[in-house]
Residue frames relative to the residue before (quaternion, step in Angstrom):
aa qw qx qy qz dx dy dz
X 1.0000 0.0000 0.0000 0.0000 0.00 0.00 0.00
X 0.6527 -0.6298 0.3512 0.2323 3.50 -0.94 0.84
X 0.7686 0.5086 0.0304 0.3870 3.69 0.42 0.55
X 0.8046 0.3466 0.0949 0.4728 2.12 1.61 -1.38
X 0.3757 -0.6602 0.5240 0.3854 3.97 -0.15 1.03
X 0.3110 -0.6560 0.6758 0.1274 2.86 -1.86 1.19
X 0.1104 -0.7049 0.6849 0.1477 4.04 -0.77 0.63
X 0.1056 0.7028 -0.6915 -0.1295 3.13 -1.57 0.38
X 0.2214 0.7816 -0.5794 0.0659 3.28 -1.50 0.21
X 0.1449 -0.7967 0.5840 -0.0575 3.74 -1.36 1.12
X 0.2780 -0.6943 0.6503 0.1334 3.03 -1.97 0.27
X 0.7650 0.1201 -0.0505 0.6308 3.70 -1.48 0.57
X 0.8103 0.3661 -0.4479 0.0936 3.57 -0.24 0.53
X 0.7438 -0.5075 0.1728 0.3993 3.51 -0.93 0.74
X 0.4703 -0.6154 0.4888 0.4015 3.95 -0.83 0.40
X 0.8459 0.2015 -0.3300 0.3675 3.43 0.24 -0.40
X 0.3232 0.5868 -0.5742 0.4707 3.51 1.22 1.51
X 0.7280 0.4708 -0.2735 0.4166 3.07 0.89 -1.03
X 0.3466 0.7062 -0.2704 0.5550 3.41 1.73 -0.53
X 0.7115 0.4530 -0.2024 0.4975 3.90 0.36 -1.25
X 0.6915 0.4974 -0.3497 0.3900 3.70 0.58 -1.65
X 0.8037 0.4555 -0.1807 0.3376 3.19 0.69 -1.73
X 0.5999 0.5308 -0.3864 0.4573 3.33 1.38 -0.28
X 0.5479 0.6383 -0.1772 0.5109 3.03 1.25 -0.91
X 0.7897 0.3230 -0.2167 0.4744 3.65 1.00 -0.11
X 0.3471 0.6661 -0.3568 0.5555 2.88 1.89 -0.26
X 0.7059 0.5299 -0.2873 0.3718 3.72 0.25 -1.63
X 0.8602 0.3375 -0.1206 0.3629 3.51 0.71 -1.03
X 0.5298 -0.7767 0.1263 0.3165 2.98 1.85 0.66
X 0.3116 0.7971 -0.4591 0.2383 3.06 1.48 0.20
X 0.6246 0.3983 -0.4026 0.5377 3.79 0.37 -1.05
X 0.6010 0.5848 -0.4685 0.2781 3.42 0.05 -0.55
X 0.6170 0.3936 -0.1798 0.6574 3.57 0.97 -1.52
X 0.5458 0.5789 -0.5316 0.2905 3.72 0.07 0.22
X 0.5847 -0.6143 0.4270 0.3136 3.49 -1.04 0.91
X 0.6341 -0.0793 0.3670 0.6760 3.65 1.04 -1.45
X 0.3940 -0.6284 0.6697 0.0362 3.44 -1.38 1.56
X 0.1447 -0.6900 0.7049 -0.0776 3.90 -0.88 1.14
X 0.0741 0.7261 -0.6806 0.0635 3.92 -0.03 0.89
X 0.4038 -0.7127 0.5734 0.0130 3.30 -1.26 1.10
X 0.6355 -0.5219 0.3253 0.4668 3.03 -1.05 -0.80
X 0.4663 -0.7286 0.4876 0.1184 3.46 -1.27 0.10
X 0.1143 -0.8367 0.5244 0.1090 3.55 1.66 0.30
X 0.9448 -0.1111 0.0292 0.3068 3.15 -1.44 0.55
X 0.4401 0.6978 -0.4977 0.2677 3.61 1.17 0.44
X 0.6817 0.4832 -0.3856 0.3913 3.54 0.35 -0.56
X 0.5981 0.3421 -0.4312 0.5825 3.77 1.28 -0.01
X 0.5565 0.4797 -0.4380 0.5180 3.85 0.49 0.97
X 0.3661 0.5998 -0.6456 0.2991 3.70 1.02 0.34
X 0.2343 -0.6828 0.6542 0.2257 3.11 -1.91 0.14
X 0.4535 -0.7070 0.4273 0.3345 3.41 -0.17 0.35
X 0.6669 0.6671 -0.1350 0.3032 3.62 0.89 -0.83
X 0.6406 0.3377 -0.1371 0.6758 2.73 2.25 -1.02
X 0.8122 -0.2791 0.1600 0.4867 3.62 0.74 0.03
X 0.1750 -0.8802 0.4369 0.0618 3.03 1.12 -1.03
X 0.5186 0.5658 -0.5090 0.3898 3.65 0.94 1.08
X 0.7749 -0.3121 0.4207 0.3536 3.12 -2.05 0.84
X 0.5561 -0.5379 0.5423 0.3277 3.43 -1.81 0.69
X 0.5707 0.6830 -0.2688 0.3682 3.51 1.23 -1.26
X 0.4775 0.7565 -0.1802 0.4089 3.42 1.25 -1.19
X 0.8313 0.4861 -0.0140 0.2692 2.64 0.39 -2.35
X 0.5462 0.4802 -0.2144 0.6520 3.02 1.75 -1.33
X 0.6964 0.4643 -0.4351 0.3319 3.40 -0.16 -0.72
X 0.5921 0.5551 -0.3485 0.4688 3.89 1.12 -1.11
X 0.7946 0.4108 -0.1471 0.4222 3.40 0.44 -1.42
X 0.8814 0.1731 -0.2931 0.3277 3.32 0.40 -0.06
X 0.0380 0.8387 -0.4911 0.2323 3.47 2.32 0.87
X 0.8244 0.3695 -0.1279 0.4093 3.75 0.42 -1.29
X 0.4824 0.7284 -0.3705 0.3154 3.28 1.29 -0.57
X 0.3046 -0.7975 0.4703 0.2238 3.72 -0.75 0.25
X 0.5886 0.5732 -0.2764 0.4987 3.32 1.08 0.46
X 0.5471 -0.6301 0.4582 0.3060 3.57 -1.10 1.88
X 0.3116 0.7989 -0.5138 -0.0268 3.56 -1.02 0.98
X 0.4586 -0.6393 0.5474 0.2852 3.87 -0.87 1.05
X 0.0937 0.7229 -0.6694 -0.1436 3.45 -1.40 0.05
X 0.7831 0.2076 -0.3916 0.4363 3.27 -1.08 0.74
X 0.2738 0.7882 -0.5367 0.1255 3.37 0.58 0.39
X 0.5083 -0.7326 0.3602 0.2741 4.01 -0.84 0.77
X 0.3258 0.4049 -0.7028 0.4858 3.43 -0.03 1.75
X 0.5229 0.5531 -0.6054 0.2326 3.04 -2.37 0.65
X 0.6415 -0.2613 0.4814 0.5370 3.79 -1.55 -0.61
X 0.6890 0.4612 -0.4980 0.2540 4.01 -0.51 0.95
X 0.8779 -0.2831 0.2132 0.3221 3.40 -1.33 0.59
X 0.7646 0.0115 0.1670 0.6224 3.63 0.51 -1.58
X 0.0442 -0.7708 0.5853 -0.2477 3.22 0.72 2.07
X 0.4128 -0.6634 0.6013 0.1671 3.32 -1.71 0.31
X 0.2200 -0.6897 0.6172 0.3083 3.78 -0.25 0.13
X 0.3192 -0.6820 0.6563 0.0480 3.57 -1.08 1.36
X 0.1731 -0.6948 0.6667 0.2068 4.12 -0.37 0.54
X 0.3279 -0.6981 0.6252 0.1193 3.96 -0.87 0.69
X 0.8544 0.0749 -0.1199 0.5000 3.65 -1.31 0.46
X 0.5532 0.5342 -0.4770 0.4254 3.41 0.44 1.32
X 0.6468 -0.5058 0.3959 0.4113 3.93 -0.76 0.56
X 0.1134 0.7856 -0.6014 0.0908 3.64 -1.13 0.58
X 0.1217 0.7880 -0.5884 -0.1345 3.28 -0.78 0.31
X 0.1730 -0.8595 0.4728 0.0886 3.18 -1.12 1.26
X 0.3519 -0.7038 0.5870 0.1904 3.75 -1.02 0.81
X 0.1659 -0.8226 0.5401 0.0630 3.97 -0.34 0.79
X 0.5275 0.4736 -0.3669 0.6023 3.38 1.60 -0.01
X 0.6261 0.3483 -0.2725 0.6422 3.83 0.58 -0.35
X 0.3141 -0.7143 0.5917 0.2027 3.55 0.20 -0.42
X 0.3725 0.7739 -0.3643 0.3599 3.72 1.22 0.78
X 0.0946 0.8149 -0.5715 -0.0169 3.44 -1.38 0.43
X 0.1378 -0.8389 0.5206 -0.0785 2.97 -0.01 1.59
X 0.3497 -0.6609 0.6493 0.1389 3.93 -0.89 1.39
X 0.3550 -0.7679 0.5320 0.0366 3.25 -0.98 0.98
X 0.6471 0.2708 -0.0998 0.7057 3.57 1.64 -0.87
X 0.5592 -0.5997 0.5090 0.2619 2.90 -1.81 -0.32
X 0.4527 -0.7082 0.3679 0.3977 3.53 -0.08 0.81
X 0.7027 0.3848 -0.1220 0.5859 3.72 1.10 -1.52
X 0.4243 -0.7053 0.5500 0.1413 3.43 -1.22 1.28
């Protein structure tokens, strides 16, 4: 959606699923219309390479796919399935700085 930060992030799943989604989101132009890409983590995916299929890092992946992309975007940024997660509030203002690597909430999540 136009405007609007895109977050992503997973658990236990394979890189070159994650390889599919994102390409797969690529195709339908969403990232594109995205204000600013917010890539979490990836829990356990890089111990899920296969070697047979290529066998690269999730990090990689993003970095390949979204090299051309016109849109400000963080990866690895600390939300997802890990230990010393952030809580991310959804459907609230934000403005993010991808050179600073920042996200600043603009509202309050709780009324």
């Amino acid at each position: 959606a136009q405007d609007k930060l895109l977050l992503l992030e997973d658990i236990d799943e394979n890189p070159h699923r994650v390889d599919a989604m994102l390409t797969h989101l690529l195709h339908c132009g969403l990232i594109q219309r995205a204000a600013g890409l917010v890539i979490g983590e990836m829990t356990n995916t890089d111990s899920r390479c296969d070697a047979t299929i290529g066998a690269r890092a999730w990090r990689e992946i993003f970095r390949e796919r979204l090299q051309d992309v016109p849109v400000p975007a963080m990866v690895g940024y600390p939300f997802g399935h890990m230990s010393a997660m952030l809580t991310v509030p959804l459907g609230i203002r934000a403005r993010m700085d991808a050179s600073q690597g920042t996200l600043h909430f603009l509202e309050s999540p709780c009324e």
